[in-house]
N, C-alpha and C positions, 0 to 999 in steps of 0.2 A: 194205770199201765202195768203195772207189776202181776195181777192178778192174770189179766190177760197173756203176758206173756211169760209167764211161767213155763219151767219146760217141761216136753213129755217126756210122762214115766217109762227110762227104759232101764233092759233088763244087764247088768252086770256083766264084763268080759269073763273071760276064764281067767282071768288073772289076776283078779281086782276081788279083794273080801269084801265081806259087806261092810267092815268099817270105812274101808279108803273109799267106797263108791258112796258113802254118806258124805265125805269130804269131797269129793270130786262135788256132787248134786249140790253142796250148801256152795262153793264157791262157784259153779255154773248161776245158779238163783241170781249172787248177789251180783256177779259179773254184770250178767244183762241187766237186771234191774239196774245198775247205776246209766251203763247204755242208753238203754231206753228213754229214762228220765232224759238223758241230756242231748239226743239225739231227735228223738222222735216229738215231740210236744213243740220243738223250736220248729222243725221242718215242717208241720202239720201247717201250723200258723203262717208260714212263708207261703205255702203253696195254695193255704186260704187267700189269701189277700192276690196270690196271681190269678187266683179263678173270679175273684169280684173284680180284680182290675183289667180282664181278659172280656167278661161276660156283663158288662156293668151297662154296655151300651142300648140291653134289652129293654133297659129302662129310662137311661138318654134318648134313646128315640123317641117317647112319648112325645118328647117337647122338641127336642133338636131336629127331628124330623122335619116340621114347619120351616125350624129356623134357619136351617140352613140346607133349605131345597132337596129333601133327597125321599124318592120315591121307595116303595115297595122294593123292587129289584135291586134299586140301586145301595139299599139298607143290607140285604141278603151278599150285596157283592163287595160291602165294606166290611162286615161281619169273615167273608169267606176271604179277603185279601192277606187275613192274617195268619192264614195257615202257608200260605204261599213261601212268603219269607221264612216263617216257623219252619217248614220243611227245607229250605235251602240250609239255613245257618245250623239245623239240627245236630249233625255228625259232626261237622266240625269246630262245633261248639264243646261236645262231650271227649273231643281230643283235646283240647286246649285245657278243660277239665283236668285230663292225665296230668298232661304237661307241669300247669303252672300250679296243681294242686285243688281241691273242691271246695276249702277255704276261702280262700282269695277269689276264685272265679264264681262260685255260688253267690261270694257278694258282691263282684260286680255285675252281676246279672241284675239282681236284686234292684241295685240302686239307678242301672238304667231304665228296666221296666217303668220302676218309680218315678224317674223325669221324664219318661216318655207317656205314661200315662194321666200323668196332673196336664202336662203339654196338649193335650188332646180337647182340654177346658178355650183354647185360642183357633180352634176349628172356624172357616167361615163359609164353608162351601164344600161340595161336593168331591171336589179336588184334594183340598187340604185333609177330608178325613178321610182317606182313601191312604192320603201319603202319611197321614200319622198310625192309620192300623198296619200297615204294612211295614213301619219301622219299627211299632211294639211287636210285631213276628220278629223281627231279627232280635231287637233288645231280650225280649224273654225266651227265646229256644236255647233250649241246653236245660232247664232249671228242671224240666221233672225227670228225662229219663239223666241228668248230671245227679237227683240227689236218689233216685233207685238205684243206681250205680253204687253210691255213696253208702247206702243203705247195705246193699250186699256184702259190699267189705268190713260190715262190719256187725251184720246179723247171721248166723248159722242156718243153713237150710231148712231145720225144723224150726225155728222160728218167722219164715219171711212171708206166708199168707198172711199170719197176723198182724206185722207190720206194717206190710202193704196197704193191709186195709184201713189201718190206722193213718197211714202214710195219705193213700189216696181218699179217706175221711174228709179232708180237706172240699171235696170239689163238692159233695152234698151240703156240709158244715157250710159253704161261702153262699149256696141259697138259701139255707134255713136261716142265717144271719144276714146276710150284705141283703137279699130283697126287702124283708123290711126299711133297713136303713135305708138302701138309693131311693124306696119308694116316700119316704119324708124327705130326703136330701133335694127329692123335686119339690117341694113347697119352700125351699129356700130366695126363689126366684126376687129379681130385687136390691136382697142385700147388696150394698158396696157396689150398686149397680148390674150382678152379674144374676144369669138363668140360672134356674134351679139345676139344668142338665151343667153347667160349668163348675155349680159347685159340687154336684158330686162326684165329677173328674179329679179336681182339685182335693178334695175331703180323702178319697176313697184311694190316693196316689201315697200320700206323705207313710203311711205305716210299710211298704214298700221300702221307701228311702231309706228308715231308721233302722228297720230289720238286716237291709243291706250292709250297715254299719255296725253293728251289733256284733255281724256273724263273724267278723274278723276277729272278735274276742273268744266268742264262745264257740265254735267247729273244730275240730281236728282232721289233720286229713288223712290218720291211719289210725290204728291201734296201739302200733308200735309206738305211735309221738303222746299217746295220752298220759299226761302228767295226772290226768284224774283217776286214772285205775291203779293199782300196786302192781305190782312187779308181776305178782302171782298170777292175778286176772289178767297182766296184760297175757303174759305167755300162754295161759289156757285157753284165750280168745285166739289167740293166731295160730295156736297148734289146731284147735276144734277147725277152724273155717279153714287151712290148709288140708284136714283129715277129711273137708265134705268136697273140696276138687279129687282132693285125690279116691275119691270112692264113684265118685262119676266118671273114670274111667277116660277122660278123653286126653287124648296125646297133649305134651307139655308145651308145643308149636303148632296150630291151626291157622293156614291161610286165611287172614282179614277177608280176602273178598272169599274162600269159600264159603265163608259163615253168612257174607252180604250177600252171596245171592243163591242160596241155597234154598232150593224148595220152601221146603219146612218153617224154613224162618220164615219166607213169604208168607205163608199161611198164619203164621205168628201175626205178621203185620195186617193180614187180612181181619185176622179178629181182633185184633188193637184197634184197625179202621172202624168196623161195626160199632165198636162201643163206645170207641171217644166221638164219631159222627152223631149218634145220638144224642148222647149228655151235651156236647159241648155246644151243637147249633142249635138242639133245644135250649140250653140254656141261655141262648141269645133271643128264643122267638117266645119264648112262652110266656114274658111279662105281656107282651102283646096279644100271645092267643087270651089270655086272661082280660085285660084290658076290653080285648073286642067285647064283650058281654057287656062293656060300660060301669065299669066298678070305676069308684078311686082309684088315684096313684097306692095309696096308703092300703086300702083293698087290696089292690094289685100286688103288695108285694108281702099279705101276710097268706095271701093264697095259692103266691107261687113259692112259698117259703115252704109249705104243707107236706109237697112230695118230695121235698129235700130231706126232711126231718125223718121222712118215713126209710127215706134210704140210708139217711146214717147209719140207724139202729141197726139197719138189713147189715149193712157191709162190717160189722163188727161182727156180727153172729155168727155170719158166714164165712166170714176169715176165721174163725176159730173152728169151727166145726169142718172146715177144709185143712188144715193142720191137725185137727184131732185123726181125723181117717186117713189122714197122709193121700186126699186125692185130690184132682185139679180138674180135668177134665168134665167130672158132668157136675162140678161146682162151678162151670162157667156154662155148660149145654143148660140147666134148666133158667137158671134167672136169666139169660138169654131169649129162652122161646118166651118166657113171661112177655119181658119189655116189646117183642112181636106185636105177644096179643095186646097188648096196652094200646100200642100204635095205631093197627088194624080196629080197635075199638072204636075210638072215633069217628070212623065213617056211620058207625049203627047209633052211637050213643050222641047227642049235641050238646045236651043243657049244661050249664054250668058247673051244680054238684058233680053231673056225671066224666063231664070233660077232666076235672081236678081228681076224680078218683080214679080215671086211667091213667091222668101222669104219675099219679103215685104209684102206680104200676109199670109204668114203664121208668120210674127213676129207679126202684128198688132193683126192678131185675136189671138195669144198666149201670149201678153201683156196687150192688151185692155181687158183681162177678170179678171188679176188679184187681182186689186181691188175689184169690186164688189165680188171673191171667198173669199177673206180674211175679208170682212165687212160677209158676208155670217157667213165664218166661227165662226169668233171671236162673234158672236149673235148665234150662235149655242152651245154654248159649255158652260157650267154654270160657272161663275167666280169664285167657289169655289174651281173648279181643273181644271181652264183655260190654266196656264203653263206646265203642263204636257199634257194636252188634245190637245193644240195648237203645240205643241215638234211634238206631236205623228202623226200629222197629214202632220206634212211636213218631220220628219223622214220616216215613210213608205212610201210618196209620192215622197221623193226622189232617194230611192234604188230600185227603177226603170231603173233610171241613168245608174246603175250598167250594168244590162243587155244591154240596149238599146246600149248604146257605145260600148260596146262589140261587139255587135251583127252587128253593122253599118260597123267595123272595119273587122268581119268575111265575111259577106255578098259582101264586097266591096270587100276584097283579090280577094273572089272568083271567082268574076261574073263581077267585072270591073266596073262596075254600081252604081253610087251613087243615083241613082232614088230606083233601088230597095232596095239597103240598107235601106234608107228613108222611105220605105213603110211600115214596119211594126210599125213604130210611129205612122203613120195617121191612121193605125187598132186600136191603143193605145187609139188614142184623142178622135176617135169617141166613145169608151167605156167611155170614160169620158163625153160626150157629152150628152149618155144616163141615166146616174150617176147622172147627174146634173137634166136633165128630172125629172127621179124618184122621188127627193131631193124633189123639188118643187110639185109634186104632194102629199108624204106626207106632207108636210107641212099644203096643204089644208086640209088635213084631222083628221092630230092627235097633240096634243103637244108634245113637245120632253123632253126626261125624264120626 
């Protein structure tokens, strides 16, 4: 982590020698390094384990499918149920945030996902998992745009592509790790009497729980309260991240709702839509587009682990190389059009080999753009109603979700085809693609709010 986030070289006020600007840069260094160490590595890990316990069901279906009656559609619309609630509780989950502190509420977020996701292992019906996805949408909304919120207060602007990326690491990390694992945790079937799909409900829940309990130790919910920085770093962190609002220039009071419903932001949420609709209902189908070929469980999930791996590495390079150039904009326009073509591939390309090397194009370019989107964001939105502003923007961004898996689930009964299912996401990304366009041409031209 250190390496990575190390700060850029910049050039000396008028007022500062070069010796004091050598002390400034060595306690800048050690500030965030201590940061980062205790901030980002804990968070990574939480928001891995929310993306296997979110996305885990692509490989419960295997089995749970039979076992508890649920067809093609009706998979698509258990999958899409949980952005529903997600979007409802989103905002005012990220105010409760403010309120009660990121501490306390980051971990009880944590530990309810965690009982409502082992919970999910006592399914008997079509009903019942309907009513438990849709209660893990309420239980986990708030934890990712509560801990980028988290994240802002306590990263300085020129460090927060990098972070992000680190941050949102997490969602490629949970299939390059968790598909393996679920795809074994299904030959568990048996033990102590229970299916393979129960035990990896149950397995894949408890690291949830602990983490939820943990964070009450280790989070702080400012910089101000950090007993683990000296005095010195704390005041040079809160003067730096006071001196990067105050250089963005926007009034010290912005109307909540102007910021909610203000064009621009829409547009924000429009391209948040495009790329978590991707990642996140592919990450619900593609154990089964893998599957359809007739591999193993075990196959299954070191193949769908492949284009996870290839996107980790993407989303660190590219969060650093968008922080090196200080630019956001066509660090989210090209791995964008990529993940397109990846989509749109399918229809030309079928076989197996070929199928797994468009998703590793379309995971790279739909993970390698998230950083720079959320450094984007989080500079876009004034910090005076940044947690609601920030809610709102991956709440609406995510009840996309809703539809899409639905519709992948409908498209597929019908037509037999997971290419054309697939396709109307790639009409999705590219609206996003020209969203983001737009974004950066205003910019050149007007200030926001």
């Amino acid at each position: 982590m250190q390496s990575n986030l190390a700060p850029q070289t910049q050039p000396a006020s008028n007022g500062c020698t070069s010796a004091s600007s050598s002390v400034i840069s060595a306690l800048e260094v050690e500030t965030m390094r201590k940061v980062s160490k205790r901030l980002v590595p804990f968070l990574l890990i939480a928001y891995l384990v929310s993306v296997i316990d979110r996305t885990n069901i692509g490989f419960a279906a295997m089995q749970m499918s039979h076992d508890v009656g649920l067809s093609q559609s009706m998979f698509g619309l258990a999958g899409g149920i949980f952005f529903v609630s997600y979007f409802i509780c989103e905002v005012p989950s990220n105010l409760a945030l403010e309120r009660f502190g990121a501490r306390r509420w980051l971990s009880r977020i944590m530990v309810s996902w965690g009982l409502v996701a082992g919970a999910s292992a006592l399914v008997i019906g079509p009903k019942t998992f309907f009513t438990a996805r849709f209660i893990l949408g309420v239980a986990e909304a708030g934890f990712l745009p509560g801990a980028i919120y988290y994240l802002t207060n306590w990263f300085p602007s020129a460090y927060r592509s990098r972070v992000m990326a680190w941050f949102v690491l997490s969602v490629p990390a949970a299939g390059l790790l968790g598909s393996p694992i679920s795809g074994a945790l299904l030959n568990m079937g048996g033990v102590m009497g229970l299916r393979g799909w129960q035990w990896l409900f149950v397995i894949e829940a408890i690291p949830a729980i602990l983490l939820g309990i943990f964070a009450l130790y280790w989070l702080t919910d400012s910089p101000a309260q950090a007993r683990w920085l000296s005095a010195e770093q704390r005041d040079w962190l809160i003067a730096r991240l006071a001196g990067d609002e105050n250089r963005r220039h926007a009034p010290p009071k912005v109307s909540l709702w102007k910021v909610l419903s203000d064009w621009r932001v829409l547009m924000l949420t429009l391209v948040c839509g495009s790329t978590v609709t991707v990642s996140t209902v592919l990450g619900f189908w593609q154990p089964l587009i893998i599957r359809s070929f007739d591999v193993s469980y075990f196959n299954a999930g070191l193949l769908t682990a492949l284009p996870y791996g290839a996107a980790a590495l993407a989303m660190i390079l590219w969060g650093r190389m968008s922080d090196r150039h200080g630019e956001r904009i066509w660090f989210n326009v090209i791995p964008m059009t990529l993940a397109v073509i990846g989509m749109v591939g399918t229809l030309y390309f079928t076989s197996l080999i070929a199928t797994v090397i468009l998703f590793v194009l379309v995971m790279v370019g739909t993970y390698a753009c998230k950083g720079p989107f959320w450094a984007l964001a989080t500079e876009s939105v004034p910090a005076t109603v940044a947690a609601a502003g920030i809610a709102q923007i991956n709440a609406l961004g995510s009840l996309p979700g809703f539809f899409a898996s639905s519709l992948i689930g409908a498209i597929r009964q019908s037509t037999g085809s997971y290419p054309l299912a697939i396709l109307p996401i790639a009409v999705f990304c590219a609206m996003g693609v020209v969203a983001v366009a737009m974004i950066g041409r205003l910019q050149s031209k007007a200030r926001w709010f």
